[in-house]
DRENROVEX-534461 format. One record per residue (C-alpha): x, y, z; residue in three letters. Coordinates in steps of 0.001 Angstrom, whole numbers, padded with zeros to 6 digits, always signed. Layout:
<pts>
XYZALA/...
</pts>
This chain:
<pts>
+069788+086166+129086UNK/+071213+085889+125814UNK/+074339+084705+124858UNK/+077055+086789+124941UNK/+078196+085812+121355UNK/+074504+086646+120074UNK/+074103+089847+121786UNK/+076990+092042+119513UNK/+075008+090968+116765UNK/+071647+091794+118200UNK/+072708+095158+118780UNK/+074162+095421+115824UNK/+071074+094744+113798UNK/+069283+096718+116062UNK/+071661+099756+115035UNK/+071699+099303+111432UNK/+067184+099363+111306UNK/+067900+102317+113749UNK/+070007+103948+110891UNK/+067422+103120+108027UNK/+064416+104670+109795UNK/+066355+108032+111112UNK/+067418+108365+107390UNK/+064014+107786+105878UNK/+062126+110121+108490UNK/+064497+113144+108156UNK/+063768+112450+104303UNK/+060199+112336+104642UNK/+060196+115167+106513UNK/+061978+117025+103863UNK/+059971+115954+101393UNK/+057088+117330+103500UNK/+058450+120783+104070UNK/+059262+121266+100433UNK/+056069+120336+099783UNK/+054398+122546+102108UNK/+056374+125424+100963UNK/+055558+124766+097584UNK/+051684+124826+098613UNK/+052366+128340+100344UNK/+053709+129829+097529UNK/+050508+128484+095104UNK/+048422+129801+097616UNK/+046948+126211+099164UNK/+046022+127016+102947UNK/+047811+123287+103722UNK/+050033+122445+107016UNK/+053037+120603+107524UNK/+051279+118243+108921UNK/+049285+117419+106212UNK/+051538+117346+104417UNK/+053552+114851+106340UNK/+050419+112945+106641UNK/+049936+112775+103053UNK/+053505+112022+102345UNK/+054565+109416+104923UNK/+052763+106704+103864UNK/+053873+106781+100268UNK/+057336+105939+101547UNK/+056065+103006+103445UNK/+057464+100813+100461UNK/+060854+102540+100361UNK/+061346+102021+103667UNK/+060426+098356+104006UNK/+062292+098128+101228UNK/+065365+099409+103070UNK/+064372+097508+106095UNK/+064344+094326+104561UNK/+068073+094816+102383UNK/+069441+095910+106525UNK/+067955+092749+107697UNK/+069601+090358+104632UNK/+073096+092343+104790UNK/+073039+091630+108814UNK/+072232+087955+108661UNK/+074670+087621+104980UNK/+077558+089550+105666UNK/+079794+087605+103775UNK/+078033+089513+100985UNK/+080440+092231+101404UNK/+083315+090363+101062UNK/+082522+089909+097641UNK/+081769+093888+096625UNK/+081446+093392+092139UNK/+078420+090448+092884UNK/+076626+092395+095587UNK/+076622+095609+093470UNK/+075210+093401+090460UNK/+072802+091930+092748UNK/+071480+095512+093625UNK/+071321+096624+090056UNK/+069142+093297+089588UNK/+066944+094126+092885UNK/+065843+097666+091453UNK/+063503+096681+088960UNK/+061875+094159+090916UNK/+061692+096696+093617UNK/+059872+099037+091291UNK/+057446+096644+090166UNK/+056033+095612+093454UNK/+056691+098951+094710UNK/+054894+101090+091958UNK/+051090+099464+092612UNK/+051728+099779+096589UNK/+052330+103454+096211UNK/+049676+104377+093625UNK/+047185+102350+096230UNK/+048261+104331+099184UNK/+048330+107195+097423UNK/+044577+106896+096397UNK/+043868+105554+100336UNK/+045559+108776+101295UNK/+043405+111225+099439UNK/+040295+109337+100143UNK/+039742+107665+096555UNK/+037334+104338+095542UNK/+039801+101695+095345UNK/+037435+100667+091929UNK/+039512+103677+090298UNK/+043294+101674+091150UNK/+043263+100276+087537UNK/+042991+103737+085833UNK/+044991+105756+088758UNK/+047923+102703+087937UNK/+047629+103557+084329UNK/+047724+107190+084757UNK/+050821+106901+086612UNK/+053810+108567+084728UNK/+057257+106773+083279UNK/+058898+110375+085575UNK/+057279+108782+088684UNK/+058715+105551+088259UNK/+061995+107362+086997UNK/+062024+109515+090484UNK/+061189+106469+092333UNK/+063935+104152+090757UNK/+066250+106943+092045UNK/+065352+107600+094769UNK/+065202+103684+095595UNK/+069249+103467+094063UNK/+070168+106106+096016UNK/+068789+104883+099049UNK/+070279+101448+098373UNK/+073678+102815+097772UNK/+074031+104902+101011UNK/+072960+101308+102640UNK/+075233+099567+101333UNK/+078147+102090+101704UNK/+077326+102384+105801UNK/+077098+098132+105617UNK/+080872+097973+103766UNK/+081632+100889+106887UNK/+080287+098935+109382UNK/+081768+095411+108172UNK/+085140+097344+107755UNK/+084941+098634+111300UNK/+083881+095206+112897UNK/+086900+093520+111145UNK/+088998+096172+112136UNK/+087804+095316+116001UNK/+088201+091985+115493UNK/+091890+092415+114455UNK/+092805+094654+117428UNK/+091384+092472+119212UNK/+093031+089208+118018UNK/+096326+091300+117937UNK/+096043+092061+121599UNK/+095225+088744+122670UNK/+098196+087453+120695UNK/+100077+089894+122533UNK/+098613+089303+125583UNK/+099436+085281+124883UNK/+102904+085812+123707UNK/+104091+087866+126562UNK/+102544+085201+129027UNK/+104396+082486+127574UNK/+107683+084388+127437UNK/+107273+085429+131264UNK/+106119+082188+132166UNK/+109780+080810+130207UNK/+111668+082918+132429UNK/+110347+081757+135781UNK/+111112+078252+135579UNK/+114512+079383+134688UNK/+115286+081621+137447UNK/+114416+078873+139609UNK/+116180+076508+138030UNK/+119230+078199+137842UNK/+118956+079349+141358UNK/+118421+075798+142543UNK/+121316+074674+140671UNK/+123144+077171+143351UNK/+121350+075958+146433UNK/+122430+072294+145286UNK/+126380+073412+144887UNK/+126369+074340+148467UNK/+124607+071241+149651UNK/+127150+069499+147915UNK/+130235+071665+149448UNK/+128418+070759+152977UNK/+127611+073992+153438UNK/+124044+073066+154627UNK/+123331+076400+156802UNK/+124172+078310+154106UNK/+122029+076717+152037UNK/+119145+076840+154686UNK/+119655+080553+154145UNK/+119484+080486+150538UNK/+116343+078322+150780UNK/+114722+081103+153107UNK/+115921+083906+150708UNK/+114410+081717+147448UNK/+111302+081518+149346UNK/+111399+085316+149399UNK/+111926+085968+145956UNK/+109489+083645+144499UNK/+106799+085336+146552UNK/+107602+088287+144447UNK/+108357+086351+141275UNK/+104880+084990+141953UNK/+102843+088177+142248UNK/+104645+090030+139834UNK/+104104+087542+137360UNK/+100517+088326+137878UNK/+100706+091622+136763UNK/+101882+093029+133071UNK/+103689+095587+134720UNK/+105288+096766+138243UNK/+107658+099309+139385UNK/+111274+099720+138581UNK/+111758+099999+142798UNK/+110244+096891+142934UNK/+112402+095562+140142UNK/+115511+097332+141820UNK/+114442+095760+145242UNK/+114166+092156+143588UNK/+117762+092525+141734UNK/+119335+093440+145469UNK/+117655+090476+147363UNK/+118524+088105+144443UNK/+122677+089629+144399UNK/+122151+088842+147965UNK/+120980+085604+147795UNK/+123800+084556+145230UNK/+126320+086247+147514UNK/+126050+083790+150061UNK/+127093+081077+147557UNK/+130041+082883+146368UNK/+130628+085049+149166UNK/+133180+087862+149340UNK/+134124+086330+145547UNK/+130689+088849+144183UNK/+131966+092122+144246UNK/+128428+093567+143296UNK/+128520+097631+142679UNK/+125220+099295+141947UNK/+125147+103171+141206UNK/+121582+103713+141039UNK/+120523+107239+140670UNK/+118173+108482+142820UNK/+114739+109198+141648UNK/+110975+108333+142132UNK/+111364+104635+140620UNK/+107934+103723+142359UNK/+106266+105717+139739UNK/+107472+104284+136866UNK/+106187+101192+135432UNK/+108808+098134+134170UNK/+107903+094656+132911UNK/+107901+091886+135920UNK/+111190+089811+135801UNK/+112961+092249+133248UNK/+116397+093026+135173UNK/+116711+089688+137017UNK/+118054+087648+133980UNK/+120388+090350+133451UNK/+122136+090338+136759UNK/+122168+086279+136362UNK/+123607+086575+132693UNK/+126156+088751+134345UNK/+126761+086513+137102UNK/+126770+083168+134891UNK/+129652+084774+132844UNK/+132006+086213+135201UNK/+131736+084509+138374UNK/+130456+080568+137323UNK/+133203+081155+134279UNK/+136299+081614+137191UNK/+136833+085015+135990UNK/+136945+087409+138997UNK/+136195+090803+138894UNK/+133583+093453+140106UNK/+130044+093526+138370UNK/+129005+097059+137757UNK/+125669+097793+138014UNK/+124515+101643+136453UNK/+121198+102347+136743UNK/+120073+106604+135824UNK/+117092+108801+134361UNK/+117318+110582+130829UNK/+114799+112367+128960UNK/+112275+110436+130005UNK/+114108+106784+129953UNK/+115740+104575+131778UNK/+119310+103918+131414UNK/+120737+100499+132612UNK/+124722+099695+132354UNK/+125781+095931+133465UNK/+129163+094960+132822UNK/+130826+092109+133773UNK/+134762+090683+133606UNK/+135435+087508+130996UNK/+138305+085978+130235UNK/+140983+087446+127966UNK/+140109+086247+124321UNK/+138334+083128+125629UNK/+134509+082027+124200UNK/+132157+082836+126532UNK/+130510+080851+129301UNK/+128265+077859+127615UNK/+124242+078404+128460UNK/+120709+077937+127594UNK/+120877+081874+126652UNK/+117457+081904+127793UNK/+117552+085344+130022UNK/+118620+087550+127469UNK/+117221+086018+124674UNK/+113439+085968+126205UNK/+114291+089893+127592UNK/+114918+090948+123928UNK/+111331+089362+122746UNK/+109658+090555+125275UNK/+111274+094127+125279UNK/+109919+093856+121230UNK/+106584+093050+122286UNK/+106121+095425+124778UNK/+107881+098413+123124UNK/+108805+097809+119442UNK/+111607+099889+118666UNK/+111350+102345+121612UNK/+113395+099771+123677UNK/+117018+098805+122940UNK/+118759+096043+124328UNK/+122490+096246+123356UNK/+125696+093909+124098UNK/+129389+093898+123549UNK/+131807+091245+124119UNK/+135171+093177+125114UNK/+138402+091377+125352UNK/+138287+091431+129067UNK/+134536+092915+129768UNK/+130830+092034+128527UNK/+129089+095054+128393UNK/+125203+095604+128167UNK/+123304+098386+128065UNK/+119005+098706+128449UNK/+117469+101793+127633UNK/+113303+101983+127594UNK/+111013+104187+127573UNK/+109448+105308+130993UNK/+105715+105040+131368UNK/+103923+106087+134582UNK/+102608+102988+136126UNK/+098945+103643+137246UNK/+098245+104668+133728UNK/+100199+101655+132183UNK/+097760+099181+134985UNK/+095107+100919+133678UNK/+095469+100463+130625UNK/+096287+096893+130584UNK/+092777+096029+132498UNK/+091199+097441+129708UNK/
</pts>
């Protein structure tokens, strides 16, 4: 089996000869039907496929010719990234084409109509400057399709290459960003389960520690995927407001409005919301500022709308962090979406306010698409 580097460029080759024989045979054969027509009108009881037979192997040169510039473009294709000294090596090439090719066609010529080879001195003498003229043409013109479909081809392959780079940057980037955010969910998280070891609240803890276990099962196979639903994003933002609630107990006065609507069908990055709730959480509750976290979560035009505000302290700076949640959400928002997502925040004297609003893609089509 061949490698799977080689075999691209196999085919490739095997495309571009493909390419120079189809052209060559449909102008053969056009050759031949003019020239059969032309015998019809004279009078000359000739077919077309004599006259194909007659005419073929008088391209044999042209053709090999062509075969041979497919072959040296394939295996030299940094040729084409220099354009001016490839298209004053093929001005170069012509004549010497011409001179080889000139006796080869006069010889099959004579083989073709049955004539003594002893007469090829004469017959090569007799031949016309217009021959070689129509020839030198027709070998130019020839040449310069060839090497237009070679700059096509080169253009497409690096244009491939490039998508293909892109998406695995992409592909990359967004790995590493997810694979930021996990380590600090769990972090942060086990930074909770340690304040209530510490208050010698050990059962609770326990709990926490069986909740945790929960969520990283999910945080595990979602971050296996590039993309889940927003219910199971939803589902993963209630068990982790549940999980914090029994550190601060009645103290997280969590209020989701969530609209209802099919949220199964809709796809949403892995891990998006989480770091929102936690932002919110890490700057009104872990700051000593009490207050209820509102949680808005609706449908519109074809996007979801997210609302999370949460209380801070009048005038004060906000709570000290890492930053990493919302930070990481914006890149990977940018990566995902561009400028179809936004990902907006306001510091209020008493309130931070943020508000998510992306784009809503149906999620079999968005798995599908990233399997490809």
């Amino acid at each position: 089996m061949p490698k799977p580097s080689t075999l691209p460029s196999t085919r490739s080759l095997r495309l571009d000869l493909a390419v120079v024989l189809l052209f060559w045979a449909f102008v053969t054969l056009g050759l031949a039907l003019s020239s059969y027509l032309d015998a019809r009108r004279a009078g000359s009881a000739i077919s077309l496929a004599r006259a194909l037979a007659t005419l073929a192997p008088l391209m044999l040169p042209q053709v090999s010719f062509s075969l041979v510039v497919a072959w040296l473009l394939h295996r030299r294709r940094h040729w084409l990234d220099r354009p001016l000294r490839l298209l004053a090596a093929s001005a170069a090439v012509i004549p010497l084409y011409l001179l080889l090719a000139t006796p080869a066609v006069v010889a099959l010529g004579m083989w073709t109509r049955g004539q003594p080879a002893s007469g090829f001195t004469q017959a090569l003498s007799d031949w016309t400057a217009v021959n070689v003229w129509v020839d030198g043409m027709t070998a130019c013109a020839g040449l310069a399709l060839q090497i237009g479909w070679a700059f096509w081809r080169h253009a497409q392959v690096q244009r491939e290459a490039a998508l293909r780079a892109s998406a695995e940057n992409l592909s990359l980037r967004l790995t590493l960003l997810q694979g930021q955010l996990e380590p600090h969910f769990l972090f942060n998280t086990l930074n909770g389960i340690a304040a209530l070891v510490r208050g010698a609240e050990r059962a609770v803890a326990l709990q926490a520690l069986n909740r945790l276990s929960e969520l990283l099962r999910y945080a595990l196979r979602a971050s296996q995927q590039r993309w889940v639903s927003v219910a199971d994003e939803l589902r993963f933002v209630d068990d982790y407001v549940a999980l914090q609630r029994l550190r601060f107990g009645e103290a997280l006065r969590w209020q989701a409005d969530v609209e209802p609507a099919d949220w199964v069908r809709w796809a949403c990055p892995p891990l998006l919301l989480q770091p929102l709730v936690e932002n919110a959480i890490r700057h009104g509750l872990e700051s000593g500022i009490a207050g209820p976290l509102l949680l808005r979560v609706h449908k519109s035009e074809g996007r979801l709308q997210l609302a999370l505000d949460n209380p801070r302290s009048d005038g004060g700076p906000l709570m000290p962090g890492h930053g990493v949640g919302l930070a990481k959400t914006v890149e990977r928002l940018q990566a995902l979406y561009g400028d179809r997502a936004q990902l907006c925040t306001t510091v209020g004297p008493t309130l931070f306010e943020l508000r998510l609003s992306l784009p809503l893609e149906d999620l079999d089509a968005a798995l599908e698409a990233a399997d490809r």
